[in-house]
N, C-alpha and C positions, 0 to 999 in steps of 0.2 A: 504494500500500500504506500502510496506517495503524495506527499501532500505537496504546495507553491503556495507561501502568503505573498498577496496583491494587497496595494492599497484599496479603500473601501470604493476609490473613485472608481477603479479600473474596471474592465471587463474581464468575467471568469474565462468568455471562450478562447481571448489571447493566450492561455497559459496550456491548452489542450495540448497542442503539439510538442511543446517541449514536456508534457508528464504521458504522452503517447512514446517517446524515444526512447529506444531498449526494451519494448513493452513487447512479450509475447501475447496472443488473443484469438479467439475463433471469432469472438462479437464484439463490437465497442457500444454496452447503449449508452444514450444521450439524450436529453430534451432539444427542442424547437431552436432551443437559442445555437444550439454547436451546428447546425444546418448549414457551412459555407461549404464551397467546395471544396476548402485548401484543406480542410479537417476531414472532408470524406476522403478525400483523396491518399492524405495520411494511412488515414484508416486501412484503405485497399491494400495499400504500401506496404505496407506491414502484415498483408494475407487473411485481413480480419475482416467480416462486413460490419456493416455500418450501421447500426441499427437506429437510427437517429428519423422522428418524421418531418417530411418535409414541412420548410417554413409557406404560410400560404401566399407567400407573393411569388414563388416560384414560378417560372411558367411551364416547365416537364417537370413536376411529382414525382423525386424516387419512388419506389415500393420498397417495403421494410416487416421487416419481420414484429405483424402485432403482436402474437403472442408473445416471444419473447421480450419484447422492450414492457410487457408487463412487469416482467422480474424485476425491471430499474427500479421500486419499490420498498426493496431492501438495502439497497443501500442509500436510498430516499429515510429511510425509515430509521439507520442507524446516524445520518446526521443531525435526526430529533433526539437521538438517543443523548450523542453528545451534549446537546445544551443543558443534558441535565446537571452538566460538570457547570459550577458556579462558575469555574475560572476560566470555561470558555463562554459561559452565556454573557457573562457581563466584560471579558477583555482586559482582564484584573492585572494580567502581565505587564509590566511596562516597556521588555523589549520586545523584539518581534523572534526572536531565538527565544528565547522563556515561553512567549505564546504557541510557537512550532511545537516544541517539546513537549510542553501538557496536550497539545492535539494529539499526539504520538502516543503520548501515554494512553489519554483516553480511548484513542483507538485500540490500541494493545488489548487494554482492560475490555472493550467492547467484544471483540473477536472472540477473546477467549474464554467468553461465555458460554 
């Protein structure tokens, strides 16, 4: 598992390609927002599809696997889990190494449930 802290301004989907690099995958899911091409493209690249639904201003629609971008879910589901961590809901760290580290942790903790 690998995580990227962004400033709060920034956008999450810049940071997909560089936590896709070295990434072994049969599927990558994603929501609406990772829909560029440079990110499918990635994706392909790397021998994995794409599971991501297209944005609606598209004008060709991939097709995408419903069923499985269901599963996106669980790990939907365990970054509710995380905020149950005080020191990640409120951002208690002062650096951004400290705050990395308790995500790390909490993940840890989370998995090995």
């Amino acid at each position: 598992m690998r995580f990227i802290l962004t400033g709060g301004e920034k956008s999450d989907f810049l940071q997909a390609c560089p936590l896709l690099e070295e990434q072994r995958a049969e599927a990558v899911l994603a929501d609406k927002g990772y829909d560029a091409g440079y990110i499918v493209d990635a994706i392909q690249a790397m021998g994995a599809e794409a599971v991501i639904p297209p944005k609606l201003n598209r004008n060709t629609p991939r097709n995408y696997d419903v069923f499985l971008y269901k599963e996106r879910n669980v790990i939907e589901r365990m970054f509710g889990k995380m905020k149950h961590f005080r020191g990640i809901a409120t951002r208690y760290s002062k650096t951004a190494v400290s705050f990395l580290a308790f995500v790390q942790l909490a993940a840890i903790s989370l998995w090995l449930k």
